[in-house]
mmCIF file as Biopython writes it, N, C-alpha, C and O atoms, coordinates in Angstrom:
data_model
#
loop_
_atom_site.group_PDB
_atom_site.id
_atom_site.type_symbol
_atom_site.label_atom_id
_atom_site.label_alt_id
_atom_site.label_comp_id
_atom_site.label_asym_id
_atom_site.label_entity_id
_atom_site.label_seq_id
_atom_site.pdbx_PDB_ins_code
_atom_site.Cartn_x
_atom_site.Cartn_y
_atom_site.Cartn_z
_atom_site.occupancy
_atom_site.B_iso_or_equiv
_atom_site.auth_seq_id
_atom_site.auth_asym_id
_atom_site.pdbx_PDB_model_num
ATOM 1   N N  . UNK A ? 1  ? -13.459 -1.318 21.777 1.0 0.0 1  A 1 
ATOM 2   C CA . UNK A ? 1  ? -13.027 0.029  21.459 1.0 0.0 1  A 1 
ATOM 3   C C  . UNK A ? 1  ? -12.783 0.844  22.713 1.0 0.0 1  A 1 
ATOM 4   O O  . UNK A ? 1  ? -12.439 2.025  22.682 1.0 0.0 1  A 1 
ATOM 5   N N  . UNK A ? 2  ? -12.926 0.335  23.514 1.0 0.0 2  A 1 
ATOM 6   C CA . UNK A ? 2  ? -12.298 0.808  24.840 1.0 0.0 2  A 1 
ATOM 7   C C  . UNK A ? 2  ? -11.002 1.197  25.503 1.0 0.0 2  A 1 
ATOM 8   O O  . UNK A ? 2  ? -10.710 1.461  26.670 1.0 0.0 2  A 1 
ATOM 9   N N  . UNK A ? 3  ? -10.027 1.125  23.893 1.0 0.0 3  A 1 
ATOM 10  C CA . UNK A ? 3  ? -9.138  1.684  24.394 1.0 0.0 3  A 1 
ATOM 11  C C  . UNK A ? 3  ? -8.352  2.985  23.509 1.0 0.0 3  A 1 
ATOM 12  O O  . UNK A ? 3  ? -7.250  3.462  23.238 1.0 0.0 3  A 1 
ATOM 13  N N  . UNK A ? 4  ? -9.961  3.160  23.280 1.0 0.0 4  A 1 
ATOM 14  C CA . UNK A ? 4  ? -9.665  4.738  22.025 1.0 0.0 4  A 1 
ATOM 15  C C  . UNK A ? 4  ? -10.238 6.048  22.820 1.0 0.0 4  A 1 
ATOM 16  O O  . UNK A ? 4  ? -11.457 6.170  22.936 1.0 0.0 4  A 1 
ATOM 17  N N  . UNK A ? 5  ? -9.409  6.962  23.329 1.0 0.0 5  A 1 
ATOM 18  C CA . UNK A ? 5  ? -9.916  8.215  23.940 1.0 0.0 5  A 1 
ATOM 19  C C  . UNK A ? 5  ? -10.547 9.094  23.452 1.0 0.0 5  A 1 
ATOM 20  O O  . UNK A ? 5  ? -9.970  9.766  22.596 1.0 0.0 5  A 1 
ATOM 21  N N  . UNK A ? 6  ? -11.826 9.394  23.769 1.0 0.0 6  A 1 
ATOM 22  C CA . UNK A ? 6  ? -12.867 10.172 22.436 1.0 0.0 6  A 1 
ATOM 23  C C  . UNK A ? 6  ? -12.755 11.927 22.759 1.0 0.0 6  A 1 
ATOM 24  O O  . UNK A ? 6  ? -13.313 12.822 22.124 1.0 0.0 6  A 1 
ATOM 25  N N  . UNK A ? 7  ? -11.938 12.045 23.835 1.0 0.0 7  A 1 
ATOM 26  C CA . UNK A ? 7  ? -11.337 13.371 23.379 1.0 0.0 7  A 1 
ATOM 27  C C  . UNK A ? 7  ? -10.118 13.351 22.190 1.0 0.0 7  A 1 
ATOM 28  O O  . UNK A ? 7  ? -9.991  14.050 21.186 1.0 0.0 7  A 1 
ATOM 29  N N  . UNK A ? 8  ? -9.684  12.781 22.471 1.0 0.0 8  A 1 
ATOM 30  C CA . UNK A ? 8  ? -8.308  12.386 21.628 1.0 0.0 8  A 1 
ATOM 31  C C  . UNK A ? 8  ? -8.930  12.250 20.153 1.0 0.0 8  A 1 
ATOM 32  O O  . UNK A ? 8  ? -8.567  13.189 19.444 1.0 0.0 8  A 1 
ATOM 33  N N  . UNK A ? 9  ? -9.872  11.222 19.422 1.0 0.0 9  A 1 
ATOM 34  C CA . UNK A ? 9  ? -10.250 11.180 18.762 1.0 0.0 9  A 1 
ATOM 35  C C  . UNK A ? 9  ? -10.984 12.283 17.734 1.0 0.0 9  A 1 
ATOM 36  O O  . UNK A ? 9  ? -10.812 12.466 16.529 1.0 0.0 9  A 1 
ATOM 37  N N  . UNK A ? 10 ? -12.204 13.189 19.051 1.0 0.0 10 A 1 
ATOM 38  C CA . UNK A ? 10 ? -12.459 14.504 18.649 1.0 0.0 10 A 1 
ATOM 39  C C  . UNK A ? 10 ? -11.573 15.262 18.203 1.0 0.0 10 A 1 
ATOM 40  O O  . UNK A ? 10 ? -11.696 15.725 17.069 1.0 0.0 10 A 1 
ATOM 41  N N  . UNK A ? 11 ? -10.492 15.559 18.983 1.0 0.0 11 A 1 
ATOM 42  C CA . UNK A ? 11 ? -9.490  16.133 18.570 1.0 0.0 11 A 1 
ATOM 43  C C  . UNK A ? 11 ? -8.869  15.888 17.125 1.0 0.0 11 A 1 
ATOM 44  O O  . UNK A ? 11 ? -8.681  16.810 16.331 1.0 0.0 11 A 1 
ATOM 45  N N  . UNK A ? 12 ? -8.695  15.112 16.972 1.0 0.0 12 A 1 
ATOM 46  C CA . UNK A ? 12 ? -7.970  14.093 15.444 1.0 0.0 12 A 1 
ATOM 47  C C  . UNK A ? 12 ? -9.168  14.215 14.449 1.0 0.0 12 A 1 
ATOM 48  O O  . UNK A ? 12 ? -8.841  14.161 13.264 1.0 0.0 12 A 1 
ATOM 49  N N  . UNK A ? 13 ? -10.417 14.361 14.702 1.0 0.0 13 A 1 
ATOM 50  C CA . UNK A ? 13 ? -11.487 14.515 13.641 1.0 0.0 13 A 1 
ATOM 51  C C  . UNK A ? 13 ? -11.572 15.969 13.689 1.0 0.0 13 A 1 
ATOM 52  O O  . UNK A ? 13 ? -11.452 16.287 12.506 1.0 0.0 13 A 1 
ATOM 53  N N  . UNK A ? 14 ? -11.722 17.140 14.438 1.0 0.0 14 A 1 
ATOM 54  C CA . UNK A ? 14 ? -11.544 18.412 14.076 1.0 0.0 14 A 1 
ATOM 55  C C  . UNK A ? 14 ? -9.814  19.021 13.294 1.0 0.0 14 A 1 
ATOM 56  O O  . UNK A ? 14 ? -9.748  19.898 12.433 1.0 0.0 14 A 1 
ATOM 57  N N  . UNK A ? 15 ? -8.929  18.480 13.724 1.0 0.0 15 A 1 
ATOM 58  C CA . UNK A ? 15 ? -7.879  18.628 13.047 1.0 0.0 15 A 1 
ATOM 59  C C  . UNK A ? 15 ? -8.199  18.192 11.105 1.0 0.0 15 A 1 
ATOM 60  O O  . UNK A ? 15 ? -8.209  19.010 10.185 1.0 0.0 15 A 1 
ATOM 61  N N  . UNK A ? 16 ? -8.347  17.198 11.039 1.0 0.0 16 A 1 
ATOM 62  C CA . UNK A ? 16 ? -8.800  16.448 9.826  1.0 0.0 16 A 1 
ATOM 63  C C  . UNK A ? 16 ? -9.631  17.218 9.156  1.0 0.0 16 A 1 
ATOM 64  O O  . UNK A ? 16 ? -9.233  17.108 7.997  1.0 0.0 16 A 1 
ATOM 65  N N  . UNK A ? 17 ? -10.429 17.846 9.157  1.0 0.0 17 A 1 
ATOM 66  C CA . UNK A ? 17 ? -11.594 18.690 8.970  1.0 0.0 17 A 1 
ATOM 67  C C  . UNK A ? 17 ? -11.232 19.705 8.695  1.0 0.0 17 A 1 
ATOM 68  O O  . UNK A ? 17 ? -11.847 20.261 7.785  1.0 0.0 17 A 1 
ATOM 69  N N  . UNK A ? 18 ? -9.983  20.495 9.383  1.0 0.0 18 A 1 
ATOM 70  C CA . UNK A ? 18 ? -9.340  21.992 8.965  1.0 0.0 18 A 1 
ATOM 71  C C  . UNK A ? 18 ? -8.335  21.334 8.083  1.0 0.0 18 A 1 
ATOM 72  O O  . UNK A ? 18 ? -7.859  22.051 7.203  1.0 0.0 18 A 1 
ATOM 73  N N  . UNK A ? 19 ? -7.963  20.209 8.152  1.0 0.0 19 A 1 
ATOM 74  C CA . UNK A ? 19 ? -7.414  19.422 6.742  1.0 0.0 19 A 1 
ATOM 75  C C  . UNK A ? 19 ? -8.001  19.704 5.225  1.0 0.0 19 A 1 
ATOM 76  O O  . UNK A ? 19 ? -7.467  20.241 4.255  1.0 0.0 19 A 1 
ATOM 77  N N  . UNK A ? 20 ? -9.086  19.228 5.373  1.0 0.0 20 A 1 
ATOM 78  C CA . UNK A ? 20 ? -10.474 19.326 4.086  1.0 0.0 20 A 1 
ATOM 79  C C  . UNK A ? 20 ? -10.395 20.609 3.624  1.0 0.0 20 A 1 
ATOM 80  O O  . UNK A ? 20 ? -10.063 21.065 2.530  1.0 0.0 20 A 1 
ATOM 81  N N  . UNK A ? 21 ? -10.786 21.152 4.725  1.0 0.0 21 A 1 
ATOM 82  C CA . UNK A ? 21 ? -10.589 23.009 4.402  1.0 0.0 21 A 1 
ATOM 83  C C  . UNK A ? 21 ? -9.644  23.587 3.696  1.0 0.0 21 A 1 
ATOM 84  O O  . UNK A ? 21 ? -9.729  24.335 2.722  1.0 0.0 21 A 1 
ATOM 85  N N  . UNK A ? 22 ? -8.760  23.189 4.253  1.0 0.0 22 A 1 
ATOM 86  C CA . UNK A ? 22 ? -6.872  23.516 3.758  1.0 0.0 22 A 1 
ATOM 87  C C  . UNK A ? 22 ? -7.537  22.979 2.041  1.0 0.0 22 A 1 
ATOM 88  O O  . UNK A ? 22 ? -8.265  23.673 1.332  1.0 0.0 22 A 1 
ATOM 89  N N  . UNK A ? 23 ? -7.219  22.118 1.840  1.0 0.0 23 A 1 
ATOM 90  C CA . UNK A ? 23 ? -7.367  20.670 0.774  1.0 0.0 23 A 1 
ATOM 91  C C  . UNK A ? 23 ? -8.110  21.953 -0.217 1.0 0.0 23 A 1 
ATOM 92  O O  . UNK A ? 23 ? -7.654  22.301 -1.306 1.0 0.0 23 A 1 
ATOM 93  N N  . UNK A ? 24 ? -9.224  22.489 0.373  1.0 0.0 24 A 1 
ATOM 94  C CA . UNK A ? 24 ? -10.289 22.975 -0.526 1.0 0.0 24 A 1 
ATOM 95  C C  . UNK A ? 24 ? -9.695  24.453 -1.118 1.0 0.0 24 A 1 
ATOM 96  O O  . UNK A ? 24 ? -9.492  24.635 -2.319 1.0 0.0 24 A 1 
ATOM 97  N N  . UNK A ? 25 ? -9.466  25.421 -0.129 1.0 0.0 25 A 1 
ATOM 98  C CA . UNK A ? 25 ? -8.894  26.757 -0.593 1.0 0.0 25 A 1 
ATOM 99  C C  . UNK A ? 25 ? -7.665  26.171 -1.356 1.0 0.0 25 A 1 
ATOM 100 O O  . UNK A ? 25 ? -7.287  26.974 -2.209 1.0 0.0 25 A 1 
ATOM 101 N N  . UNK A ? 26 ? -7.011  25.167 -1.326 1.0 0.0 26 A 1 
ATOM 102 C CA . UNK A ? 26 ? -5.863  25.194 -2.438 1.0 0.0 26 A 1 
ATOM 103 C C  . UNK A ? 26 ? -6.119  24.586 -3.683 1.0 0.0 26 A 1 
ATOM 104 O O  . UNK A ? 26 ? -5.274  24.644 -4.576 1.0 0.0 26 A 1 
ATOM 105 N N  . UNK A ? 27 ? -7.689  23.744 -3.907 1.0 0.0 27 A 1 
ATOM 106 C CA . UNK A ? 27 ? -8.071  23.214 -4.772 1.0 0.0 27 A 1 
ATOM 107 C C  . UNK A ? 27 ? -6.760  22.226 -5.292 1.0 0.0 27 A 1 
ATOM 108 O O  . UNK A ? 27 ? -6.286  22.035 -6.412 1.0 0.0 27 A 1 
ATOM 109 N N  . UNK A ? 28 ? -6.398  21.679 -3.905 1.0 0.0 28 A 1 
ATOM 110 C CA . UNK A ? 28 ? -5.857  20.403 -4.532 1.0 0.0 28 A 1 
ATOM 111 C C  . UNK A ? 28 ? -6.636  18.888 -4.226 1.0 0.0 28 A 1 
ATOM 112 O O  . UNK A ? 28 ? -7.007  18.300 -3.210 1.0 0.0 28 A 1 
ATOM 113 N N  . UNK A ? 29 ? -6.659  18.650 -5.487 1.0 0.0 29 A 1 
ATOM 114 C CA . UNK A ? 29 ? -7.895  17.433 -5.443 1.0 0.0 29 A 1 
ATOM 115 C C  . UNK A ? 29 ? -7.545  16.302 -4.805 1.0 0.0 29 A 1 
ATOM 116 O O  . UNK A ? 29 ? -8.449  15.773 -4.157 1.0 0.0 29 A 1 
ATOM 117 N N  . UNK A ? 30 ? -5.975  15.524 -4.801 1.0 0.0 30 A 1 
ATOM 118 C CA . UNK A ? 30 ? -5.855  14.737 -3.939 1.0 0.0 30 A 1 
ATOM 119 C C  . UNK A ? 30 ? -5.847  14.378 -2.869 1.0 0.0 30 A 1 
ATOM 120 O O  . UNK A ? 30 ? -5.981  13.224 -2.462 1.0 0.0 30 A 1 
ATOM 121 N N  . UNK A ? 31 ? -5.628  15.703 -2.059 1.0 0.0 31 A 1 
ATOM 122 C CA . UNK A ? 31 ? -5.817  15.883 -0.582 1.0 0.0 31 A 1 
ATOM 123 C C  . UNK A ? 31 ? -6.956  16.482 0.362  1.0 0.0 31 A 1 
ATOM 124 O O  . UNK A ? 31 ? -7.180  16.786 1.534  1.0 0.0 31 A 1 
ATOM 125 N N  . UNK A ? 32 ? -7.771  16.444 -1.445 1.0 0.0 32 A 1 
ATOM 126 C CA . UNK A ? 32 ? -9.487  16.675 -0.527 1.0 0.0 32 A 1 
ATOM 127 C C  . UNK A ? 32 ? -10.051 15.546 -0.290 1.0 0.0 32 A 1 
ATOM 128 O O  . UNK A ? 32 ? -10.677 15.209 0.715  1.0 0.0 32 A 1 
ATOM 129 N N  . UNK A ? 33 ? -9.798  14.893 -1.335 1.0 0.0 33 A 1 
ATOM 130 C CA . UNK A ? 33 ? -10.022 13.112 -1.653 1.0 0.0 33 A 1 
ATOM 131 C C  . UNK A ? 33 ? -9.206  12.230 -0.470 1.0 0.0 33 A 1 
ATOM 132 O O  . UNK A ? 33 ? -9.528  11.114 -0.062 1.0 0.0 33 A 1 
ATOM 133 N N  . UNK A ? 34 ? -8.351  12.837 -0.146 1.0 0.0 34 A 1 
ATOM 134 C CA . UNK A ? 34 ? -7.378  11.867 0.854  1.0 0.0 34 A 1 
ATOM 135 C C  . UNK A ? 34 ? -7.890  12.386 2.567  1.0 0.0 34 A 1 
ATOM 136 O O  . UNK A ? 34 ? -8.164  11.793 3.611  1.0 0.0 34 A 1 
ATOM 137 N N  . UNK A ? 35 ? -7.821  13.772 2.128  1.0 0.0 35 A 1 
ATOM 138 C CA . UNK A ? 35 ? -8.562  13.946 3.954  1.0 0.0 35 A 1 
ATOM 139 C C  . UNK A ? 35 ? -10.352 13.908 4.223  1.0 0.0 35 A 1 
ATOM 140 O O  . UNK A ? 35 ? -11.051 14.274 5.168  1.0 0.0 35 A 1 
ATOM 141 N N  . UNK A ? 36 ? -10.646 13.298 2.935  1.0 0.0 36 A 1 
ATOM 142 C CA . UNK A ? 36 ? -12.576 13.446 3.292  1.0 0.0 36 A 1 
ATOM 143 C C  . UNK A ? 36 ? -12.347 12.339 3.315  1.0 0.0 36 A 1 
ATOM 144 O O  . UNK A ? 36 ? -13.391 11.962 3.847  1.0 0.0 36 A 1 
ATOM 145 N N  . UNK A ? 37 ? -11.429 10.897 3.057  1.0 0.0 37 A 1 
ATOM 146 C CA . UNK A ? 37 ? -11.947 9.618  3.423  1.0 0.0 37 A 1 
ATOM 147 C C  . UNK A ? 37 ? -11.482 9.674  4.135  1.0 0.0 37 A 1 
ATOM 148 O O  . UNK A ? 37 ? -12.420 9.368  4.870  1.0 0.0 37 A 1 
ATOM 149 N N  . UNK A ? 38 ? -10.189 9.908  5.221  1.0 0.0 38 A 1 
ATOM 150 C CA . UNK A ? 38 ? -10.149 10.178 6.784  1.0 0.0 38 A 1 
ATOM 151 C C  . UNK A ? 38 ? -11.043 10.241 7.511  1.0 0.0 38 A 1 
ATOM 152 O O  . UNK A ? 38 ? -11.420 9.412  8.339  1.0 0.0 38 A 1 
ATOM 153 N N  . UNK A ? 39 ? -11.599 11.586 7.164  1.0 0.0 39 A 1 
ATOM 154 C CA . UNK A ? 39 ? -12.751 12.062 7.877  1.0 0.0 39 A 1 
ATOM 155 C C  . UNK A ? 39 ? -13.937 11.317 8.238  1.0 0.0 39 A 1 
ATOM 156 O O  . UNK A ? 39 ? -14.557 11.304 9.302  1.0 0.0 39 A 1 
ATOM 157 N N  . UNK A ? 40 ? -14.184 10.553 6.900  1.0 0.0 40 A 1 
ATOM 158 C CA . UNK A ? 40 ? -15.369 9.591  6.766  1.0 0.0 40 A 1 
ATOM 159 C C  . UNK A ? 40 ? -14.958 8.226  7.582  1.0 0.0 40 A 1 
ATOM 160 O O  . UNK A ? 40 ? -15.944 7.699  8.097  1.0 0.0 40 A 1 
ATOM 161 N N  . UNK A ? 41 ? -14.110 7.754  7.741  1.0 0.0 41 A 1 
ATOM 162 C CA . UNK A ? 41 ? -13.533 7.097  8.377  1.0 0.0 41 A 1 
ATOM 163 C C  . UNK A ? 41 ? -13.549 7.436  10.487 1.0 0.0 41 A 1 
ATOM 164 O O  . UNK A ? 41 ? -13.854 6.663  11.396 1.0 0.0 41 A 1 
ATOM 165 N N  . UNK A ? 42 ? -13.178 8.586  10.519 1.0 0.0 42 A 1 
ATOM 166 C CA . UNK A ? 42 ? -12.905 8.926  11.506 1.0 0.0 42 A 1 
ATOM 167 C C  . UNK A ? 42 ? -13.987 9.090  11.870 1.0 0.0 42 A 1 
ATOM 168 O O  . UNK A ? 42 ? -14.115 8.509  12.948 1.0 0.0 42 A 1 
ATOM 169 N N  . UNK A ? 43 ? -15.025 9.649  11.526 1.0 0.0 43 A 1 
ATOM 170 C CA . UNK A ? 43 ? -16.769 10.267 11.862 1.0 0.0 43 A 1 
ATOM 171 C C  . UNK A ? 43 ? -17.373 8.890  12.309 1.0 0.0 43 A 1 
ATOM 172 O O  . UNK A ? 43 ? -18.074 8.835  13.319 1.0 0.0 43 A 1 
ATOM 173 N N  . UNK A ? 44 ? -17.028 7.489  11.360 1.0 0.0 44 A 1 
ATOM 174 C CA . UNK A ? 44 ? -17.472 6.128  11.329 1.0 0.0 44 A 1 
ATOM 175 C C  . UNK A ? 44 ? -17.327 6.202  12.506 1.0 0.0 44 A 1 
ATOM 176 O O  . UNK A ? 44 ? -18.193 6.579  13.294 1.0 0.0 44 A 1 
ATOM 177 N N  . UNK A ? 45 ? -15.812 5.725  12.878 1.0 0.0 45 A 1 
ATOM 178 C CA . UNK A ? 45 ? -15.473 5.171  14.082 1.0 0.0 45 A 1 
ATOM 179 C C  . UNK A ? 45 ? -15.798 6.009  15.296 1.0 0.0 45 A 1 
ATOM 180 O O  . UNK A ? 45 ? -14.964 5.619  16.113 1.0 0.0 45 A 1 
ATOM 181 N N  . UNK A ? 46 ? -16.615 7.042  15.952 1.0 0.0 46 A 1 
ATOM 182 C CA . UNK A ? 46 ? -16.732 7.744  16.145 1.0 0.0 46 A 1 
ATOM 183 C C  . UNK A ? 46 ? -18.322 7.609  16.723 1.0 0.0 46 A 1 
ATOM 184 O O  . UNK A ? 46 ? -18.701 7.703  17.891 1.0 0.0 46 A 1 
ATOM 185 N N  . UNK A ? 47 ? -19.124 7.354  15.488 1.0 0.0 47 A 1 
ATOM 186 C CA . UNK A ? 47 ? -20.345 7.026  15.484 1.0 0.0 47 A 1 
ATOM 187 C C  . UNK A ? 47 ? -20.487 5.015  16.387 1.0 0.0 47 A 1 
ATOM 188 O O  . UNK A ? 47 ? -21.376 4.352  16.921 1.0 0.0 47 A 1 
ATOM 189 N N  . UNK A ? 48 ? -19.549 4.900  16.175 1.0 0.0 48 A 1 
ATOM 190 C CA . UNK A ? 48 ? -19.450 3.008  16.640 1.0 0.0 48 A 1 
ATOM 191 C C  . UNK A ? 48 ? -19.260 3.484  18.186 1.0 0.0 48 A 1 
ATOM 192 O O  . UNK A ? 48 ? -20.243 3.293  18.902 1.0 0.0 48 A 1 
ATOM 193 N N  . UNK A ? 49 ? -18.477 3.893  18.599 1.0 0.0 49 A 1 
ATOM 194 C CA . UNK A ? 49 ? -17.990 4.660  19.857 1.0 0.0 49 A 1 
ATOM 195 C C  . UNK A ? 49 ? -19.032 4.795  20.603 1.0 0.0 49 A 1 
ATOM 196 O O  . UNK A ? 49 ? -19.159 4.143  21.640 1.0 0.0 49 A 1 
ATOM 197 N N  . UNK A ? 50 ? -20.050 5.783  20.121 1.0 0.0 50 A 1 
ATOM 198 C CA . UNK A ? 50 ? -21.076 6.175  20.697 1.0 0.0 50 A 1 
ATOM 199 C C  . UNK A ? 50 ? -22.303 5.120  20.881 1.0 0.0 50 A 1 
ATOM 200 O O  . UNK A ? 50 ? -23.158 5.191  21.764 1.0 0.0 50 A 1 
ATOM 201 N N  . UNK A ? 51 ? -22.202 4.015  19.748 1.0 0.0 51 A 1 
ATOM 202 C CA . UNK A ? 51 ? -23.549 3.388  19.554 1.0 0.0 51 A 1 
ATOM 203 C C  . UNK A ? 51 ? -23.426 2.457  20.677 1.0 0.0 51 A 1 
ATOM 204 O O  . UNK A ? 51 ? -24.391 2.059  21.331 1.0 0.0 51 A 1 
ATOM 205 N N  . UNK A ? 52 ? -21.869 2.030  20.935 1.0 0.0 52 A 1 
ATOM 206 C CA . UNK A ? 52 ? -21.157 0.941  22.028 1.0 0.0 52 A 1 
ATOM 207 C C  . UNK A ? 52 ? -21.268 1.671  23.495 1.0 0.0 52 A 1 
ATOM 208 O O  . UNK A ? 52 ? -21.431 0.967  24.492 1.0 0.0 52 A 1 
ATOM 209 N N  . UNK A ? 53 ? -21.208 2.619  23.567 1.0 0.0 53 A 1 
ATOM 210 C CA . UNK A ? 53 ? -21.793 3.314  24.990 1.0 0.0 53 A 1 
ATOM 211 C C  . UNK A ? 53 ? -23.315 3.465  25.027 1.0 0.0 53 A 1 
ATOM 212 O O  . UNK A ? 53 ? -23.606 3.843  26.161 1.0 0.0 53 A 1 
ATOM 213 N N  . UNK A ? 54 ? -24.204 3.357  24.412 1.0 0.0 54 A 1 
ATOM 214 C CA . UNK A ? 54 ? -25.713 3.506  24.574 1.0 0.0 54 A 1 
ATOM 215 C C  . UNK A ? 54 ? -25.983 2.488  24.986 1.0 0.0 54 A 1 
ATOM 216 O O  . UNK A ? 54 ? -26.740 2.412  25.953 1.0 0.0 54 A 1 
ATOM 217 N N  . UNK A ? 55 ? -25.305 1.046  24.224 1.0 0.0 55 A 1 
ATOM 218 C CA . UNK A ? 55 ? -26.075 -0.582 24.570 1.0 0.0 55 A 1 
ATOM 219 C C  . UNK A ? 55 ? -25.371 -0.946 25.856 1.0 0.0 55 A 1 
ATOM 220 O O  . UNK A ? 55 ? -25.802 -1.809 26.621 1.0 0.0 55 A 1 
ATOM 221 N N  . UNK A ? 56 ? -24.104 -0.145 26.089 1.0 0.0 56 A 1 
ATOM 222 C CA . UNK A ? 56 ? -23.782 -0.277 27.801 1.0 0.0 56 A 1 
ATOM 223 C C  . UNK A ? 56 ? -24.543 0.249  28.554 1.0 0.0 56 A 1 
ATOM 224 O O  . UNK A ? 56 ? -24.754 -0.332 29.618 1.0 0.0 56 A 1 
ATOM 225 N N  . UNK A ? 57 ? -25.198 1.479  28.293 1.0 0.0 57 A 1 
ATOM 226 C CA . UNK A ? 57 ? -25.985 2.024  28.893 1.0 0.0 57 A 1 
ATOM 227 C C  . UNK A ? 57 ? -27.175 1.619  29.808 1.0 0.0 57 A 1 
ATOM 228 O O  . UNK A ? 57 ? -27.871 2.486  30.336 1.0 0.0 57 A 1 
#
């Protein structure tokens, strides 16, 4: 995973997130459903990121 930029990534998971938000004030259900498994997705990979820099550590 060393060749995923975790600013870049941060970036793409706070975007995603004002996604959800959006999704929510319009109470459209597919695109709360479509940007919270992003999110969950994105948070994953994210969390792997970090766990792979500690055991380098």
């Amino acid at each position: 995973m060393s060749g995923i930029d975790k600013n870049d990534l941060d970036e793409v998971i706070a975007k995603t997130f004002d996604e959800v938000k959006a999704a929510v004030n319009s109470h459209n259900e597919k695109s709360i459903q479509m940007y919270s498994n992003a999110l969950r997705a994105l948070v994953e990979l994210r969390q792997q990121i970090l766990s792979q820099e500690r055991s380098v550590s």
